[in-house]
C-alpha positions as CSV (number, residue, x, y, z in Angstrom):
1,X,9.9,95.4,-34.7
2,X,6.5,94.8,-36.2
3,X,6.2,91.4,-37.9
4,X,5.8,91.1,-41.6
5,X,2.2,91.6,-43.1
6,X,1.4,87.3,-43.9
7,X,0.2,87.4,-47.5
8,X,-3.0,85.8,-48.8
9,X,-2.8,83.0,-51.6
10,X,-4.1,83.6,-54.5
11,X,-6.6,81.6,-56.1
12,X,-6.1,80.4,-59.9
13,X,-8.1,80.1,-62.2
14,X,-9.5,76.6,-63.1
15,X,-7.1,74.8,-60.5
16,X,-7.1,73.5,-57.4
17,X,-4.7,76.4,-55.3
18,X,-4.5,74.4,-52.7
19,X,-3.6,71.1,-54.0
20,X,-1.0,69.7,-56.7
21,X,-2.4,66.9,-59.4
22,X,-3.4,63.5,-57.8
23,X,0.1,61.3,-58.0
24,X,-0.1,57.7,-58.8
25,X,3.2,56.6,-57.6
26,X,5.1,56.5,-54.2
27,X,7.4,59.9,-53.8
28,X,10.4,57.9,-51.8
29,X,10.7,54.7,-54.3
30,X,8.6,55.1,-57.2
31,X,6.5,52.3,-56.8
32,X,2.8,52.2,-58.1
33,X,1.4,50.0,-55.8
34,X,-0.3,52.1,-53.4
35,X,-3.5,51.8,-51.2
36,X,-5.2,54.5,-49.4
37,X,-5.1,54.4,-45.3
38,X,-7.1,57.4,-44.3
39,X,-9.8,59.3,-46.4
40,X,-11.5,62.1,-43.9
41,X,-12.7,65.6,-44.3
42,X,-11.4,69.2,-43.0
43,X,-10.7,69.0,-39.2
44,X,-10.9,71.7,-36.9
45,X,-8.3,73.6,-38.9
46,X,-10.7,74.3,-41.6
47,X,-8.4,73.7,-44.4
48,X,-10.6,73.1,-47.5
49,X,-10.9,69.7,-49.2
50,X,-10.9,65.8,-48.4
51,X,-7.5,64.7,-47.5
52,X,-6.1,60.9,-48.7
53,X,-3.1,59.6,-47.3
54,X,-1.6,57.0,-49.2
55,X,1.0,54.3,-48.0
56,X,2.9,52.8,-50.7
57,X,3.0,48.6,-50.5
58,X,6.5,48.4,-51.0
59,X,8.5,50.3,-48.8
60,X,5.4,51.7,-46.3
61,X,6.3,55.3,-46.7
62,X,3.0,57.4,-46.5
63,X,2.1,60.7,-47.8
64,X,-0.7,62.8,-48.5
65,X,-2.2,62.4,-51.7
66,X,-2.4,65.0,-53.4
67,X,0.0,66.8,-52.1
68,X,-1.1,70.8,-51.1
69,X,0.9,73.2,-53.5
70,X,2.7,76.3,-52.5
71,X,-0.4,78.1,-51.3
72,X,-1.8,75.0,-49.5
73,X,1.3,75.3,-47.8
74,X,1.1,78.6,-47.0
75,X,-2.4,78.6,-45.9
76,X,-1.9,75.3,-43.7
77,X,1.3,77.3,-41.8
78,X,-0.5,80.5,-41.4
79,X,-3.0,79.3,-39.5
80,X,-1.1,77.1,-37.5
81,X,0.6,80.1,-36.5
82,X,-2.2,81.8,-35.8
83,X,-3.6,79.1,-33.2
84,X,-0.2,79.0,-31.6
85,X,-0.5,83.0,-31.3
86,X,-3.8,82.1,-29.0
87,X,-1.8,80.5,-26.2
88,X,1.7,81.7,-27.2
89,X,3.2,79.4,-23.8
90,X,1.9,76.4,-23.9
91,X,5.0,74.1,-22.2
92,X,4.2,72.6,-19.3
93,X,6.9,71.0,-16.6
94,X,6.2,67.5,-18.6
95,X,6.9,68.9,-21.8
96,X,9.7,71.2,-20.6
97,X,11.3,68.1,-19.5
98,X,11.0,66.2,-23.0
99,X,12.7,69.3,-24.6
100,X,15.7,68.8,-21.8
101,X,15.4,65.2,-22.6
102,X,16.5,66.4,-26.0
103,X,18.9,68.7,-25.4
104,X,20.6,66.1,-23.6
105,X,20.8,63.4,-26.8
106,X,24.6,65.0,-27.8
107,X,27.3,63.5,-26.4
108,X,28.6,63.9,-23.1
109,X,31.5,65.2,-23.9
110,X,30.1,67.6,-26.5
111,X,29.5,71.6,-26.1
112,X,28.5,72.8,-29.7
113,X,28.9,76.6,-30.1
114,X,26.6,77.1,-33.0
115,X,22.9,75.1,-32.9
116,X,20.1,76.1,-35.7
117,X,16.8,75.1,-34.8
118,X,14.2,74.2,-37.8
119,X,10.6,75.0,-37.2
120,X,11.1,76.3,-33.9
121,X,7.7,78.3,-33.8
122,X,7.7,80.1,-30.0
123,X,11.5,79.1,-29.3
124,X,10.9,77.1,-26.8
125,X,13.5,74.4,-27.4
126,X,16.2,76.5,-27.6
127,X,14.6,78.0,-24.5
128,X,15.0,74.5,-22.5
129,X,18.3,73.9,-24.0
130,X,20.1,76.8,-23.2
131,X,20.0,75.3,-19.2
132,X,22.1,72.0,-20.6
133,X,24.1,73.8,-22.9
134,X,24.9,77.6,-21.7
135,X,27.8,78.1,-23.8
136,X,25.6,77.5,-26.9
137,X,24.4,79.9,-29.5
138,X,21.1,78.9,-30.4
139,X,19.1,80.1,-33.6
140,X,16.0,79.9,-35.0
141,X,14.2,79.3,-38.3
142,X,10.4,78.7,-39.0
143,X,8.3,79.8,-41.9
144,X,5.7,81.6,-39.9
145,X,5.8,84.8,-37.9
146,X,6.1,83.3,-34.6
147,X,10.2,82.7,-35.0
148,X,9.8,86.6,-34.7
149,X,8.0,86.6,-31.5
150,X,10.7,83.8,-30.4
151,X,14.0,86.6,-31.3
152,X,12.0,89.2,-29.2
153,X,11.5,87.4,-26.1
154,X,15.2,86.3,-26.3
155,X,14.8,82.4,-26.9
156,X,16.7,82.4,-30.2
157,X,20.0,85.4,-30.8
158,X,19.1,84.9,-34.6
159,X,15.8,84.6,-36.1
160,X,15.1,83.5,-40.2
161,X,11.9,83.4,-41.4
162,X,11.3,80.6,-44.1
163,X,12.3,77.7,-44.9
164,X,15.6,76.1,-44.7
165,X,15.3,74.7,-48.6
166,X,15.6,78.4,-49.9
167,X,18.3,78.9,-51.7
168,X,19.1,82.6,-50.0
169,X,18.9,80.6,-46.3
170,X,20.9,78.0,-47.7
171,X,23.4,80.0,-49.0
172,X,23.5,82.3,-46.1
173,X,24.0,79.6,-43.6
174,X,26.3,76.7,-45.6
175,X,28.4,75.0,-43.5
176,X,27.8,77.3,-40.6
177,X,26.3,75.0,-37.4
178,X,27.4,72.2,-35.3
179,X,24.1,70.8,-34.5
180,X,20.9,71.0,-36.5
181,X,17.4,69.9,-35.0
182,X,14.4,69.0,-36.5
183,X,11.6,68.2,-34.0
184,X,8.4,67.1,-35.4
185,X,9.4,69.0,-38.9
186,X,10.4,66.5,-41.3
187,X,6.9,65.2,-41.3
188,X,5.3,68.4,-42.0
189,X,7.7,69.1,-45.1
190,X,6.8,68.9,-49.0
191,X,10.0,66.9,-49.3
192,X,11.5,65.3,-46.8
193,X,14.5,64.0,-48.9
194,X,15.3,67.7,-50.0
195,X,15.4,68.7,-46.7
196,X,17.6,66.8,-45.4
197,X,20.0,67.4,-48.1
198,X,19.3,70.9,-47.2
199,X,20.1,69.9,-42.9
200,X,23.8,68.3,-44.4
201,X,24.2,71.6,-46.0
202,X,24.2,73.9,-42.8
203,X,26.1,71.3,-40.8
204,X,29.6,71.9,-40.4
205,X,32.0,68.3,-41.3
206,X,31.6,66.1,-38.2
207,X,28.5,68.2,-36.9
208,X,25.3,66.5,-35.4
209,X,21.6,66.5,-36.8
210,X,19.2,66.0,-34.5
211,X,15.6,64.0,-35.4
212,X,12.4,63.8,-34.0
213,X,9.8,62.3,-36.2
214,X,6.6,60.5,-35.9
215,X,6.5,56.6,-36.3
216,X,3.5,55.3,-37.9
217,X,4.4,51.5,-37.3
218,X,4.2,51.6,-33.8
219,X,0.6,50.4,-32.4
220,X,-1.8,53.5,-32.2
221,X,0.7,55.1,-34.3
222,X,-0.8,58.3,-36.5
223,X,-2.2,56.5,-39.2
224,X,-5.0,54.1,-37.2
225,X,-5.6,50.3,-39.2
226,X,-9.1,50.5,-38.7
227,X,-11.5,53.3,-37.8
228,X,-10.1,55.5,-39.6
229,X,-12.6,58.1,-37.6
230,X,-9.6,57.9,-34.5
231,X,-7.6,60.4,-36.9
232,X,-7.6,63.6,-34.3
233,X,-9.2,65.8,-36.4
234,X,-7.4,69.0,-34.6
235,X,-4.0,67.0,-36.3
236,X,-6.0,66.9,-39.9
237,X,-4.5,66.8,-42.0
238,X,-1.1,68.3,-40.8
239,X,1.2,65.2,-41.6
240,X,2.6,65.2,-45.2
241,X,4.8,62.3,-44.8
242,X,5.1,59.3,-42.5
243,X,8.2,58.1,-43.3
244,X,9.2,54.2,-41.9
245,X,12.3,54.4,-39.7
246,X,14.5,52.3,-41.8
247,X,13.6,54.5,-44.7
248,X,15.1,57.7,-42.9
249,X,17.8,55.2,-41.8
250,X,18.7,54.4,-45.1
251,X,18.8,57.9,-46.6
252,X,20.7,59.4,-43.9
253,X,23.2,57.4,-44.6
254,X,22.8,57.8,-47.8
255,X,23.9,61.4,-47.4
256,X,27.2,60.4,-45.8
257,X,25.5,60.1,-42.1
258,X,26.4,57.8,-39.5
259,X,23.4,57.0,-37.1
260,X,24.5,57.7,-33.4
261,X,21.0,56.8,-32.4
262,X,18.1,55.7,-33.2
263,X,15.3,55.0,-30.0
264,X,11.5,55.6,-29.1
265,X,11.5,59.1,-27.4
266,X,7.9,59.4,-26.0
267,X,6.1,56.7,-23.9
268,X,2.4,57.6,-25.1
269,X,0.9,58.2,-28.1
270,X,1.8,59.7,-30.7
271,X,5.0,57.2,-30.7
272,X,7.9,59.0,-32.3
273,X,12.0,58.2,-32.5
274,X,14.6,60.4,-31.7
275,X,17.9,60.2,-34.4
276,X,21.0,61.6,-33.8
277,X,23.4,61.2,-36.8
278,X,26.9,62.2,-37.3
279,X,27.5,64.1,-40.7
280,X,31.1,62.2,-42.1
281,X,33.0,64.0,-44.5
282,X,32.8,61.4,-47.8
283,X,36.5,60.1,-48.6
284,X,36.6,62.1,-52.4
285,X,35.7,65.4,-50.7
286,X,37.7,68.4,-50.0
287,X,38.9,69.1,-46.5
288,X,39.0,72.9,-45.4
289,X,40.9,74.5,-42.2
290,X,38.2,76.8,-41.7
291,X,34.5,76.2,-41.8
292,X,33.1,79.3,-44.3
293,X,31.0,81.6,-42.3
294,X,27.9,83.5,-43.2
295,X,26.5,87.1,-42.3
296,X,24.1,87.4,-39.4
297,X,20.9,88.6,-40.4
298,X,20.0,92.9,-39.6
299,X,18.0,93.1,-36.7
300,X,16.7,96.5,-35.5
301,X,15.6,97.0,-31.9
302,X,12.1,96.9,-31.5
């Protein structure tokens, strides 16, 4: 199966393509007091502009100000794809063992028999999981062509290009998996909040979403106090959001989530956490029998 042609943005006229209006208040609570942590130009990615992050005083969520538009977007994830493409294998025995590590946060007790893996580029977790949970059908969704190349070499039985806000992928898969996970994704999203709405969604009553996210608290965290120089420029500017722990916390429970657990996941920098939450079904809510199902997507055979 040949991949789908990647389309170029379009430029428009007398706008910034790449970038939305400069915001003057925090996305997560509103707030207007905001000061600027990092200021640096393109990194090795060679996306156009100067990229501000911004952390907001009151509740030290961070974000990319502006934030890129739909084209940004699409430009940043095409060529991360294409950079992945170059060296299409990169897991090494250390890194194979962090995605076992992983695949081992679920209960003991627990064998889920659906698991939907967002922004799973080359497959590779579900490749690593699939020795700790044999019995377990794992899929794959990413927005770039590489969730393609993951169906054909067998690490994922379904592949869905996008991205799980759209309302067709929504729609198609409501209600339809017993574990979600998100490893390093939330932080690379236009809105976190919106897709985690969209995670509760896809998760069956009582199923388990799975978080790995980036903590810029911790010391040499992503977002560096002082010389703001230390930002790798091969990671600029790929975080859109650096969102506190208690923050995610907070709105996960929020959305009817109870928080399994909540620990440090990786001993060296970057620091990140690893969640596991519960999805509860809220008291006023309709219970079902039957979990509604949704249709496969058509595959040919390459």
């Amino acid at each position: 199966m040949s991949p789908t042609p990647w389309p170029e943005p379009g430029p428009l006229a007398g706008v910034d393509p790449f970038h939305e209006p400069r915001r003057d208040d925090c996305p997560w609570c509103g707030s207007r007091q905001l000061r600027t942590r990092v200021r640096a130009p393109e990194g090795r990615r060679r996306t156009p502009g100067t990229f501000v992050v911004d952390e907001c005083r009151d509740c030290s969520h961070a974000f990319q100000n502006p934030r890129p538009t739909a084209d940004g977007l699409l430009l940043r994830y095409r060529r991360h794809a294409v950079e992945d493409d170059l060296d299409p294998d990169p897991v090494g025995r250390r890194r194979h063992r962090h995605l076992r590590g992983a695949a081992r946060a679920l209960p003991p007790h627990l064998e889920p028999e659906s698991w939907l893996d967002v922004g799973t580029g080359h497959g590779h977790f579900p490749e690593a999981a699939r020795e700790i949970h044999p019995y377990t059908s794992f899929d794959g969704l990413d927005p770039t062509p590489r969730v393609d190349l993951a169906w054909e070499a067998g690490r994922v039985e379904e592949a869905y290009r996008g991205l799980l806000t759209d309302p067709g992928i929504m729609a198609r898969l409501r209600a339809r998996y017993e574990v979600v996970s998100m490893f390093h994704h939330l932080e690379h999203t236009a809105d976190p909040r919106e897709e985690l709405r969209a995670a509760r969604a896809v998760l069956r009553p009582g199923g388990h979403l799975l978080l790995e996210v980036l903590d810029p608290a911790r010391p040499l965290g992503a977002l560096p106090a002082r010389n703001r120089r230390l930002w790798k420029p091969r990671d600029r500017p790929r975080p859109l959001h650096l969102v506190p722990l208690r923050n995610l916390l907070a709105e996960l429970r929020s959305l009817d989530f109870e928080i399994l657990a909540a620990r440090p996941c990786t001993p060296l920098p970057p620091r990140a956490h690893r969640i596991l939450a519960r999805r509860t079904t809220p008291p006023s809510a309709p219970t079902t029998s039957r979990a509604p199902t949704a249709e496969r997507a058509d595959r040919s055979t390459p």
